[in-house]
C-alpha positions, 0 to 999 in steps of 0.5 A: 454584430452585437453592440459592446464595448469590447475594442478590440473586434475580433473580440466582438466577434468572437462573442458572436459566432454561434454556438455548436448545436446538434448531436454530440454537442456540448450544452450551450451553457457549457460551451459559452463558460468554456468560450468566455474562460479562454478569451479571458486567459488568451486576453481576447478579451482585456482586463476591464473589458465590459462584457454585453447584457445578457439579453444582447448576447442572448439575442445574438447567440441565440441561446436563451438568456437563462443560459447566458445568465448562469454562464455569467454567475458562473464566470463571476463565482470563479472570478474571471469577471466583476458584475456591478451596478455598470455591467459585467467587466472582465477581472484583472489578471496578471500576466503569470496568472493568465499563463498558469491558468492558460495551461490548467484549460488547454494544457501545454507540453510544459514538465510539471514540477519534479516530485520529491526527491525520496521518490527516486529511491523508491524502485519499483520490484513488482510486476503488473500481475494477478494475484489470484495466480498460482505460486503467489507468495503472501496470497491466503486461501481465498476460496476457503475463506468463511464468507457467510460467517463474516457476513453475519458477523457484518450484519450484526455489527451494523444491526447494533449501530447503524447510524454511528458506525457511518460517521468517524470512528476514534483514529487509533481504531474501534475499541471493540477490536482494539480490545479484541486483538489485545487479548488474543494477543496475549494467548496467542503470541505472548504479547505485553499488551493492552488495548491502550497501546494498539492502533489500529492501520491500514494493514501492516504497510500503514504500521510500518509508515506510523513507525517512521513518523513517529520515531525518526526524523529525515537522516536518520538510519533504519536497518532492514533485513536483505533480502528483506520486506519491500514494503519496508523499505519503501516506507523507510524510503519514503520517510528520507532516512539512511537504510542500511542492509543487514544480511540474514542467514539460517538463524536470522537478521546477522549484526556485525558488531562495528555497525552499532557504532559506525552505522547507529540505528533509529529503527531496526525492522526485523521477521524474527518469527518467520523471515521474510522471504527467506524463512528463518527463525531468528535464534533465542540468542539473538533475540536477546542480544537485539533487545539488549543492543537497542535499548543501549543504542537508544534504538527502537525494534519493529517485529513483523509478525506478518504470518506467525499463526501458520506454524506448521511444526511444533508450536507457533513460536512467541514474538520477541516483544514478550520476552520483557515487559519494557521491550524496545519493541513495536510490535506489527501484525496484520490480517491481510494472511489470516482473513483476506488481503483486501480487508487492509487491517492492520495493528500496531502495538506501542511500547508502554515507554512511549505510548502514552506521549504519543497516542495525542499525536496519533489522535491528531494525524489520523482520522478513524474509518472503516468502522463497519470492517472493525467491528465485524472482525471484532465480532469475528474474533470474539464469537470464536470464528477467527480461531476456528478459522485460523484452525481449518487454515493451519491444516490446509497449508501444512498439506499445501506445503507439504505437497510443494515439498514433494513436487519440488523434490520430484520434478524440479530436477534442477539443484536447489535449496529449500530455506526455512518453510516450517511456517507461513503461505511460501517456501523459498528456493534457492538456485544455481547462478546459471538459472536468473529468476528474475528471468525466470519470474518473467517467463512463469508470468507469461506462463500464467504463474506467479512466483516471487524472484529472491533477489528482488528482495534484496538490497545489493543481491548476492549471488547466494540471493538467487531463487524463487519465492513461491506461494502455496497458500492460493494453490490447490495441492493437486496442482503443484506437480504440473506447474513445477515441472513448467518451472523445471522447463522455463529454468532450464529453457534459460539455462541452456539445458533442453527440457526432458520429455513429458 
């Protein structure tokens, strides 16, 4: 037995048994860290207890004295024990300390602290899934995606800086693309804007939660489309603010009259363009009442216009935000749709009333990055290839959904409604009570599809809120007729109905 000072002799013990060795075994030094540490936190080895020199202790273990000495600058730099003239002592520690430290080495069955209380109202809708299958609401065609043009485009921007763009960019995002999106902006959309007023965000999602932080405080009432985003509502959620559901019909978000003054919004969030899930165009009239209405309330506007490019009938049809030049309006976009979800770049434009005050803040709370990704989808846009692009995808889709249309109206053989779908990557379809789609989803999934349930979406859905949300963007033409005709069978398997022969 080695000599200490340690009383206690189970603690001299303890620092004589031998260490594991073999195969499977962990280092020594490893292990006599990890042995020392739990003595200390156990107390099997007391507050002030002198530990032996490291040639004794290697001695006895057996272990070169190397090893016993890194183990005990480790054990000193993590403040379990004080080396000094005297020796190596163990540290004080409190009796709270010893407990909560305990636990992080071995833990117990203890709960851990309750999370913040917004979580519980942030419920999740999704599934686990796969969001290459087909029917997949919001998923572009990524096969069709110009690979080698964006490419060269990357390999241009990080030719022209390759040192810098590896560090921190500005936080409202490279000026390059800032000024970019700016312009396009305003051919494209009719957008009041310069490169100034936009931020640049961790896609449309990363926007929204910007819009909270900077115009609400917790309390405060946001209105949200039913059915509506999700991913608004849980960024609406997750900032404590009181969410007031505002249904939709054929023209869009509808506002009872009494809600401006016994329901006062901070922030009305609104798909005037192309409603999502359901399609709607939000009517000229309405538009201009809802920008009216807000600027007396004090209220601020989000315009989503998450798919706009992708108009199939007609001319895209220009955001809200243009109609005046001192618009209530945060203007969001993203090019999860147009170029490729995992990109995750999204924008936010500010309103002129607001955006100077509020860029010092945003410099301060965010940090700039993914400056490879910027200034590639600057060059993309600037080059011409994000307009042809968004040319060849225009076309695809508007065949897509067409031959969604016909396989609908040919086989789904059940009474449906097909709302809006004269723009985007969805159509939404609208079903009798009888047959449930979030059971239907489920089935669809099992099935290796993937369509949205439409009451999913909503609030407190209605009866009129039952269908399905299905995606065409990642599906090939050719393939609609068999997976609709699976989903005619799932839907009336549920119903009650026998499928009819194939």
């Amino acid at each position: 037995m080695i000599d200490t000072t340690l009383s206690d002799t189970a603690s001299a013990s303890l620092l004589s048994s031998p260490l594991s060795r073999g195969p499977g075994a962990l280092p020594r030094q490893r292990q006599l860290i990890q042995r020392l540490k739990q003595a200390i936190l156990a107390g099997q080895l007391p507050t002030g207890g002198k530990l032996p020199s490291s040639r004794a202790l290697s001695e006895e273990l057996d272990i070169s004295r190397n090893t016993v000495l890194i183990a005990y600058e480790q054990l000193t730099a993590e403040g379990y024990v004080i080396a000094d003239r005297q020796g190596t002592r163990v540290a004080p520690l409190s009796a709270a300390s010893r407990s909560a430290a305990s636990q992080a080495v071995a833990p117990a069955a203890a709960p851990l602290p309750a999370t913040a209380r917004r979580l519980s109202r942030i419920v999740s809708t999704r599934y686990a899934h796969d969001g290459s299958l087909p029917l997949t609401p919001g998923t572009p065609a990524l096969t069709q995606f110009p690979v080698n043009a964006w490419r060269r485009a990357q390999d241009r921007a990080l030719q022209a800086a390759p040192a810098t763009t590896l560090g921190y960019g500005h936080p409202a995002g490279e000026p390059a693309l800032r000024e970019a999106i700016a312009q396009y902006l305003r051919v494209s959309r009719g957008v009041h804007c310069d490169a100034s007023r936009i931020v640049i965000t961790e896609g449309a999602q990363g926007a929204l939660a910007l819009c909270v932080q900077l115009l609400t405080n917790a309390g405060d009432t946001a209105w949200l489309e039913d059915p509506g985003y999700r991913g608004a509502k849980s960024a609406f959620h997750a900032g404590d603010l009181n969410v007031v559901a505002m249904r939709v019909d054929a023209d869009g978000i509808v506002i009872p009259e009494d809600a401006w003054t016994t329901h006062p919004p901070r922030l009305i969030q609104t798909t005037p363009s192309h409603q999502y899930p359901t399609g709607a165009v939000l009517s000229l009239t309405r538009r201009l009442d809802l920008l009216e209405r807000a600027r007396r309330a004090g209220a601020w506007i989000i315009e989503d216009d998450y798919d706009s490019e992708f108009r199939h009938q007609g001319e895209p049809i220009a955001a809200m935000q243009g109609l005046s030049p001192d618009a209530p309006v945060l203007y969001v976009g993203t090019f999860s749709k147009t170029m490729f979800p995992a990109l995750r770049l999204g924008f936010l434009v500010l309103p002129q009333a607001i955006a100077a005050h509020a860029m010092p803040s945003i410099i301060e709370m965010l940090r700039g990055g993914h400056r490879l990704e910027q200034l590639t989808m600057a060059a993309f846009i600037e080059n011409g290839q994000f307009s042809r692009h968004l040319g060849r995808m225009r076309r695809l889709y508007r065949e897509r959904q067409a031959a969604l249309r016909d396989a609908l109206a040919t086989h789904l053989g059940i009474d449906h409604e097909v709302l809006g779908g004269h723009s985007g990557l969805h159509l939404t379809v609208r079903l009798p009570s009888a047959f449930p789609d979030v059971a239907i989803v489920e089935q669809a999934r099992k099935l290796g599809m993937n369509p949205g349930a439409l009451s999913s979406f909503a609030l407190v859905p209605r009866e009129e809120d039952n269908g399905l949300v299905i995606g065409y963007g990642n599906t090939g033409a050719e393939r609609f007729p068999a997976l609709v005709r699976r989903i005619r069978d799932v839907a009336l398997g549920l119903g009650g109905s026998t499928p009819p022969p194939r």
